[in-house]
N, C-alpha and C positions, 0 to 999 in steps of 0.2 A: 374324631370330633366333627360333627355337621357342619357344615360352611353356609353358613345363612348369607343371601342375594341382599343385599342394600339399596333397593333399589326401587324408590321411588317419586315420579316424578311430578315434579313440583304445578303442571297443568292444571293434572288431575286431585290435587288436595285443594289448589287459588280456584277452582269451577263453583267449589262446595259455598254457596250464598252467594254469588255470582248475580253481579244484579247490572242496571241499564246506566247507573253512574261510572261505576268501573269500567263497563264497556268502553262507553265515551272517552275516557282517559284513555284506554287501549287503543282505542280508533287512533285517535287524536294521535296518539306518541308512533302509534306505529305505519301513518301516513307518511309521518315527518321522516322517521327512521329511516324509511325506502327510498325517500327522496335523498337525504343523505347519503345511504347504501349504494346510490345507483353509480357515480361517480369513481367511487372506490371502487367497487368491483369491479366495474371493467378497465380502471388504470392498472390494479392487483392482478388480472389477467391477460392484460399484454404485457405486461415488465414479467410474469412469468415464461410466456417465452408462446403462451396457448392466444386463442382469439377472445374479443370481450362478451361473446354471447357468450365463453365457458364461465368467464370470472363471472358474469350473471348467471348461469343457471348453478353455479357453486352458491350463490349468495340465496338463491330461493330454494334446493333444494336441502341447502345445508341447513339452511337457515331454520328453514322451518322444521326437519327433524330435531334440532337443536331445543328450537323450541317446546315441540310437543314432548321429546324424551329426556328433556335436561333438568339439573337438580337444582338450578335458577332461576328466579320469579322474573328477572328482567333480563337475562342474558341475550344479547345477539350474536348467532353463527355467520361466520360465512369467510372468506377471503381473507387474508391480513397479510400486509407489508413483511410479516417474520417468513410467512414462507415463499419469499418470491426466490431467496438466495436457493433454497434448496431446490423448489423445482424449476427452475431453469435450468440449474445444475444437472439433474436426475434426466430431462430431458434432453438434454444438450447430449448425456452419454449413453443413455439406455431407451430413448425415446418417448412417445405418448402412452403408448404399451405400456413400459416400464415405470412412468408414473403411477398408471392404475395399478398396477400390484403393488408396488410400494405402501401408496394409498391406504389401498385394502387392505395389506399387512398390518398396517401402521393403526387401522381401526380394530383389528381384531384385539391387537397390543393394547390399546386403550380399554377394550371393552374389558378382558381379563385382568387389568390395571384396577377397576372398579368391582369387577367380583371379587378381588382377595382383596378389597380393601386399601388401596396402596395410596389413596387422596388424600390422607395427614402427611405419608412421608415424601409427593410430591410438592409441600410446600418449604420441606426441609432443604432444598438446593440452597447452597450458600449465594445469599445476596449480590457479590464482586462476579458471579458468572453471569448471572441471568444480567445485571446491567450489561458485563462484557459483552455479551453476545448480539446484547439488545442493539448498544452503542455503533458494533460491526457490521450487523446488520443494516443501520442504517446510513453506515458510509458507502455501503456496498449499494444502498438502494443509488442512494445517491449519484453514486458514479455508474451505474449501469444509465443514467436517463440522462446523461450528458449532451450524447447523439441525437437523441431526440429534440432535448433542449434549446440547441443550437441549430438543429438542420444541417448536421453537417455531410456530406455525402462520402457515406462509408460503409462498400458494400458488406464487410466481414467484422464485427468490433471484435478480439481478442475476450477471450474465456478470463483469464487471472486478472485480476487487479492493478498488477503494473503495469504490465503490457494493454492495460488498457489505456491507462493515462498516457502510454507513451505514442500509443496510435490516434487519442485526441489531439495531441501539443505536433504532432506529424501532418494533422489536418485541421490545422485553424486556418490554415487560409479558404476551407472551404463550406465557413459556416454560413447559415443563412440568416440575413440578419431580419429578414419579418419571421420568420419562423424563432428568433431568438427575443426580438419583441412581445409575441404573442406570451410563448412561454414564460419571460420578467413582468410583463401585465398581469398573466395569472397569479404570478406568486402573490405580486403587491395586491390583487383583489382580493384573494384569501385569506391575506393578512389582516385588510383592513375592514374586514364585512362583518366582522363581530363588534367593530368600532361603531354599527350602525344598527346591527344587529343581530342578538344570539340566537336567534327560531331558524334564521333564511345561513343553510351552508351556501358557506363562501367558495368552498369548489363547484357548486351548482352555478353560483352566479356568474363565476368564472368559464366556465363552460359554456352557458349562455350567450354569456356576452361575445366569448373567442369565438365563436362557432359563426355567429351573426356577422361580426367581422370577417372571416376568411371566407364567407360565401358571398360577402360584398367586396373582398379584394378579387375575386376571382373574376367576380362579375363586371365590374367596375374599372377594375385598374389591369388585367390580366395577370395577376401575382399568383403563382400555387404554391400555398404550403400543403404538405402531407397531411392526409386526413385519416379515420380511420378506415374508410371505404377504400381507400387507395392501398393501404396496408392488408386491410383484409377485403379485396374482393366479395367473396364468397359469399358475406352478409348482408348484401345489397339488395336481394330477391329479399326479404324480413324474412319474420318469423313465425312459426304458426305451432299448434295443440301438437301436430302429426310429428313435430320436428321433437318433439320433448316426450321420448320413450326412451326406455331401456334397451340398449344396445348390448351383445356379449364383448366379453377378454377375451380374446388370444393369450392365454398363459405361457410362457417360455422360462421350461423349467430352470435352464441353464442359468436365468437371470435371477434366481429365488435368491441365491445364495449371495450373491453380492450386493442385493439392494435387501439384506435384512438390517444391515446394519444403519442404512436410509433410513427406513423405516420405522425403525426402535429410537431416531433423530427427530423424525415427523412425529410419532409418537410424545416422547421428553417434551418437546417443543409446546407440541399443542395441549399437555397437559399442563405444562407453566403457564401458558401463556392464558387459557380458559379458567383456571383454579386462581391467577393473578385477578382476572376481571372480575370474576365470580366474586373476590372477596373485597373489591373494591366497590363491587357493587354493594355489599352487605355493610361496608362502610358508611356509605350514604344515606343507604333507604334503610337500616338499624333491621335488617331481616338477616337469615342466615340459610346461606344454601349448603346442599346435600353434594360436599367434593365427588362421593362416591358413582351417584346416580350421575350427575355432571358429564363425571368419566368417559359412565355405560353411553348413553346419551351421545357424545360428542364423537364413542367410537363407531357408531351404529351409521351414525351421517357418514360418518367418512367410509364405511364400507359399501355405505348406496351410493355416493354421490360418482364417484366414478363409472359407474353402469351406465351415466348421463352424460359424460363429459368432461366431471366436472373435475378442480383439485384438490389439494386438501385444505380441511375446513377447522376451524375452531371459533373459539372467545374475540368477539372486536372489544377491546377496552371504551375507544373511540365512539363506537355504535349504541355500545349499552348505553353507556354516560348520557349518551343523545335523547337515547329511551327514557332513563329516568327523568332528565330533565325536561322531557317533552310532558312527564305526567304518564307514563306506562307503570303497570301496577303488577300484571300479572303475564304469564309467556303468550295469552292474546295477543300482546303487542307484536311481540318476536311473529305469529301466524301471519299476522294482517301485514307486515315489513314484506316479507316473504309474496304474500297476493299482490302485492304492490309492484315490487318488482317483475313477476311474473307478466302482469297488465303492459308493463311500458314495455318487456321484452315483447310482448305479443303486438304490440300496438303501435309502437315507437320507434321499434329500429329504422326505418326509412330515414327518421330524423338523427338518429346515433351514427348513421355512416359519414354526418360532417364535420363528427368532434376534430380539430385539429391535436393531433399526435402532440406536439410541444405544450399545448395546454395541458394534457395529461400528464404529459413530463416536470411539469409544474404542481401540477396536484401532490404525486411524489415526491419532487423534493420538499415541500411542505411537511408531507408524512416523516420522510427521514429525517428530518427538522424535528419534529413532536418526537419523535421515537430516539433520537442520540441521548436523551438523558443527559445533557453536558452539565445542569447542574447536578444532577447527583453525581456523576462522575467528578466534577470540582468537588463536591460538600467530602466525596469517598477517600480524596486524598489527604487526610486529616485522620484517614482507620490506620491500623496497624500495617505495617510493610507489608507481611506477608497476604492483606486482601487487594492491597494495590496492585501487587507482583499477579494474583490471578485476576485481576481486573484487567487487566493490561496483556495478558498472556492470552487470554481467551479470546478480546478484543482482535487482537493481530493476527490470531491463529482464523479467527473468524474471517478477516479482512483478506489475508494472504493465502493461504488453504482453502478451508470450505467451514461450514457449520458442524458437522457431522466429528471432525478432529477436534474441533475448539469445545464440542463440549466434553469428547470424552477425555481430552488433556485438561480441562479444564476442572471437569469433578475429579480426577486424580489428584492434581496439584493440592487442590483444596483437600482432600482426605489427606495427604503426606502433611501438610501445614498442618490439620489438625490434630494428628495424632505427635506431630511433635508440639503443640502448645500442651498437650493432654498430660505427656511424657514432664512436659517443665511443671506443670501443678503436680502430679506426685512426687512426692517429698520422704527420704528418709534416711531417716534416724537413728542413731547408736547409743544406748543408754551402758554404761557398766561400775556405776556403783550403787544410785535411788534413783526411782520414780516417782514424781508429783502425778499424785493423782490429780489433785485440780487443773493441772497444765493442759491447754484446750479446754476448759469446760466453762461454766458459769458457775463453779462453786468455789466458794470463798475459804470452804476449808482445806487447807492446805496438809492433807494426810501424806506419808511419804510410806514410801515402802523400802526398805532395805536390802540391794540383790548381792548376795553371794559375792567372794571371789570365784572365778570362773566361770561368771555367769554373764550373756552378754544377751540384751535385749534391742534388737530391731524395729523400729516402726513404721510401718507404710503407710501413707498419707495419699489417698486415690486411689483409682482402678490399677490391678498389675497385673499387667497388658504387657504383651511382647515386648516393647520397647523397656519399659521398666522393669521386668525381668532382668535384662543382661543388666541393667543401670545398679540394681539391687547387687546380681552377680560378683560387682566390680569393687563397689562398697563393701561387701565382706569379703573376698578373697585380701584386701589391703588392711587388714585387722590384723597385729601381731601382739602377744602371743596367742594360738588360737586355745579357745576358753572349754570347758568339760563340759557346758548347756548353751543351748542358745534357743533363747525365746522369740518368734514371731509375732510382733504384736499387728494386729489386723482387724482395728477393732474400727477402721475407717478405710474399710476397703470394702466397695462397692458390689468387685465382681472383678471372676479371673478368667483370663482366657487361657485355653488350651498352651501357649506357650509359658505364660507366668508359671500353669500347673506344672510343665514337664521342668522348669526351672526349678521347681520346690523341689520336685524327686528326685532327681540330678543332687540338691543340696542335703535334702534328707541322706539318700544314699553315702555321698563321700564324705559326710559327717560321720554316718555310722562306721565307715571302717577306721576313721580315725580315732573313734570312742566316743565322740561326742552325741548328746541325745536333742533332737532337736523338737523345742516345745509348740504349738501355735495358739495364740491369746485372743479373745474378745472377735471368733469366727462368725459373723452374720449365718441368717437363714439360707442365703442364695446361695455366698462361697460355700459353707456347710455338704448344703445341695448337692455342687459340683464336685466339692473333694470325692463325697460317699459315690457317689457315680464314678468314680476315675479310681475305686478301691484305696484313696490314699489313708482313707485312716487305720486300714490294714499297714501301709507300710510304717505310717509315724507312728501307732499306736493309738485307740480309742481315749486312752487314760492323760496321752498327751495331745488331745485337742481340748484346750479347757476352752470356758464360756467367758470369763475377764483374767485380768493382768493378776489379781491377787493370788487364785487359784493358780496360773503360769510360776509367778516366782516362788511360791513355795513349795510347788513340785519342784522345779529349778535348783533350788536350794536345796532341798532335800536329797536330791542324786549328786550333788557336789558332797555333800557331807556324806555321803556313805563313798562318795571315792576314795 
């Protein structure tokens, strides 16, 4: 079978009548968007571990592939909070190098994710993870910008979680208390800027304001907080056209194999997190985008945007929202965010080297703030135990370990929990004297059918599935005395897998040497299918697969009576 490309992006159909109104909206929404963009990207770029010219040039080169190859009419690419845990992490142990292959990995994964179609079953992850993770991630933000926060003078902070807190509560006495002022200003500016108003981000103003501050305390009173300049040298000379080309990888084959599993993390990550926004976005604006192309799209960025610098890139929930509510209509907007950004990198950094560091620490915990989910994590404790139990497993595993275990313990968990809720809805049944036909149905007539001495009839109720198999197993071997037919009714059973089938044969088999003939009632299309595929109507007999329960007990009965 041909494997048709799904793959079209939502630019190139929103151009078709394209007119100077819509523009205007696009302008408009995506002036704003870059302005808001500008902020986050470079705090998402140093809490990653990289300089803020990368978290910028991630946000315009991301951003703008995103836009032009994405299945999105308003989506924005670029930087997000969700990947700061991981690639600090990835750096921290495999370097800048071992980023970009990841990266690139991690785009290839996406884009093959969107050729076979896989954007319906990436929205299928159980709900109790993606909050887990979500929630982890931003206690982790959170405590990573501690140091910042405060100013405290610590030349080494500890990689794990505890050990980090344990090497804060080691150095409080060496916090700084204008650098922890700046950073509690910010927050409370951010907080309170949408109380004045919703167009002007409140981490712009906060920035503003801090920044104007610490070059008047410096000037003024002689006070230094840490700035970005002081942090990163290097970008004090700006920025210019010459500096934003394509650079090669050093590929180091030895690292392929242990940052796949990174990867295929970056990968999961960024396609929850872009298919999340995508369809939050189609909540809003009543449009609906193309998960598929999305995919292609978002894997395409992330395998350019490393050739530049940059990290990995997906879906800003935060961004889009900003876009629609700005009045963006079409991925124009997403373009123009992108030039935007571009403009203040080329033009502006002189002025970016005196964001003070705690302000941006501030930004952050804000974001980890938006992003813990603490009421859905309240509203979740009210679901059944076992989404708490992966709510909270993932959470921790996230907090204490890394992202990369939290989620693959964390989809496990959740597949064993639901193959045991799956195992407790199928249900069965022993009938051995009548059956009510109407029993389960909507008919009011009450027909009974009358089964044999020696005749025992079984009913499975749901899929039987490995688990239900042995559970099936268990319920007939504890049947005494054993009976000369035994009927399978299966007239509610969906579909068997390979283990339920080798159960059957197993039970066909050492029925038969014992004498007994064993029937199967009311077989579906699909089960049908898979018997004839697995030769079993050869073993049971063509004659003993009937199509309902009538034809079952009268064959039934008729080999009792010739016994």
């Amino acid at each position: 079978m041909k494997l048709q490309l799904d793959f079209q992006p939502k630019l190139f159909t929103k151009l078709r009548g394209y007119n100077r109104q819509t523009f205007v909206s696009d302008l408009i929404a995506g002036l704003i968007v870059g302005i808001v963009a500008l902020p986050l990207a470079i705090a998402f770029g140093i809490a990653s571990g990289v300089s803020p010219v990368q978290g910028l040039i991630t946000a315009i080169i991301g951003g703008f592939i995103v836009s032009l190859l994405g299945g999105s009419s308003v989506q924005i690419g670029g930087p997000t909070g969700a990947f700061i845990v991981i690639v600090a992490g990835v750096i921290a142990e495999f370097g800048l190098g071992g980023l970009m292959i990841a990266t690139i990995m991690a785009g290839i994964i996406l884009v093959l994710m969107g050729v076979f179609k896989l954007g319906v079953v990436i929205k299928f992850i159980p709900y109790p993870i993606v909050v887990g993770f979500t929630g982890g991630i931003a206690l982790t933000i959170f405590t990573t910008q501690i140091k910042d926060l405060t100013g405290m003078s610590i030349e080494s902070v500890p990689a794990d979680f505890l050990s980090k807190w344990a090497c804060y509560f080691q150095n409080l006495g060496s916090i700084d208390p204008w650098a922890l002022g700046i950073g509690l200003v910010s927050i409370v500016i951010i907080a309170l800027t949408p109380m004045i108003s919703h167009k002007i981000p409140g981490s712009l103003v906060a920035i503003v304001l801090m920044t104007v501050v610490t070059i008047c305390l410096e000037k003024w009173a002689g006070v230094s907080v840490e700035t970005i300049g002081q942090r990163f040298p290097e970008i004090t000379s700006g920025f210019s056209f010459a500096d934003l080309k394509p650079t090669g990888i050093d590929i180091n084959f030895s690292q392929l194999s242990p940052l796949i599993s990174v990867a295929f993390t970056i990968a999961i990550l960024g396609a929850i997190e872009s298919l999340l926004s995508a369809t939050v976005a189609d909540g809003v604006t009543g449009g609906h985008h193309n998960a598929n192309t999305e995919l292609i799209g978002q894997g395409v960025a992330n395998i350019l945007v490393p050739f530049f610098g940059g990290i990995p890139v997906t879906g800003a929930i935060a961004r889009t929202m900003t876009n629609i509510n700005n009045g963006g209509k079409t991925p124009v907007a997403g373009l123009i965010h992108a030039v935007v950004l571009l403009l203040i990198l080329l033009f502006l950094t002189p002025l970016i080297v005196h964001i003070p560091m705690a302000c941006l620490a501030g930004v952050l915990v804000v974001v980890s703030y938006n992003m813990s989910g603490w009421r859905t994590i309240r509203s979740l404790m009210r679901a059944p135990k076992s989404d708490i139990a992966v709510l909270f497993t993932t959470m921790i595993l996230t907090v204490v370990f890394d992202l990369t275990i939290a989620i693959e313990i964390g989809l496990l968990l959740a597949v064993i929990l639901f193959m045991k809720r799956l195992m407790e809805t199928t249900k069965i049944s022993v009938v051995t004297e009548e059956i009510d036909l109407a029993k389960g149905t909507d008919n009011s007539h009450h027909e009974r059918l009358n089964v044999a001495e020696g005749v025992e009839v079984y009913e499975i109720d749901g899929p039987y599935f490995f688990g239900v198999a042995t559970k099936f197993d268990e319920v007939m071997r504890n049947l005494e005395p054993q009976p000369k037919a035994r009927i399978i009714r299966m007239r509610r059973v969906p579909f068997i897998d390979s283990t339920g089938l080798h159960n059957l044969e197993i039970l066909v088999e050492s029925s038969h040497k014992r004498g007994i003939e064993v029937i199967l009632s009311g077989v579906g299309s699909g089960v049908r299918t898979t018997l004839e595929h697995a030769k079993f109507d050869k073993l049971v007999g063509k004659e003993n697969i009937c199509s309902n329960i009538q034809m079952a007990v009268e064959r039934a009965n008729a080999i009792v009576g010739k016994a």
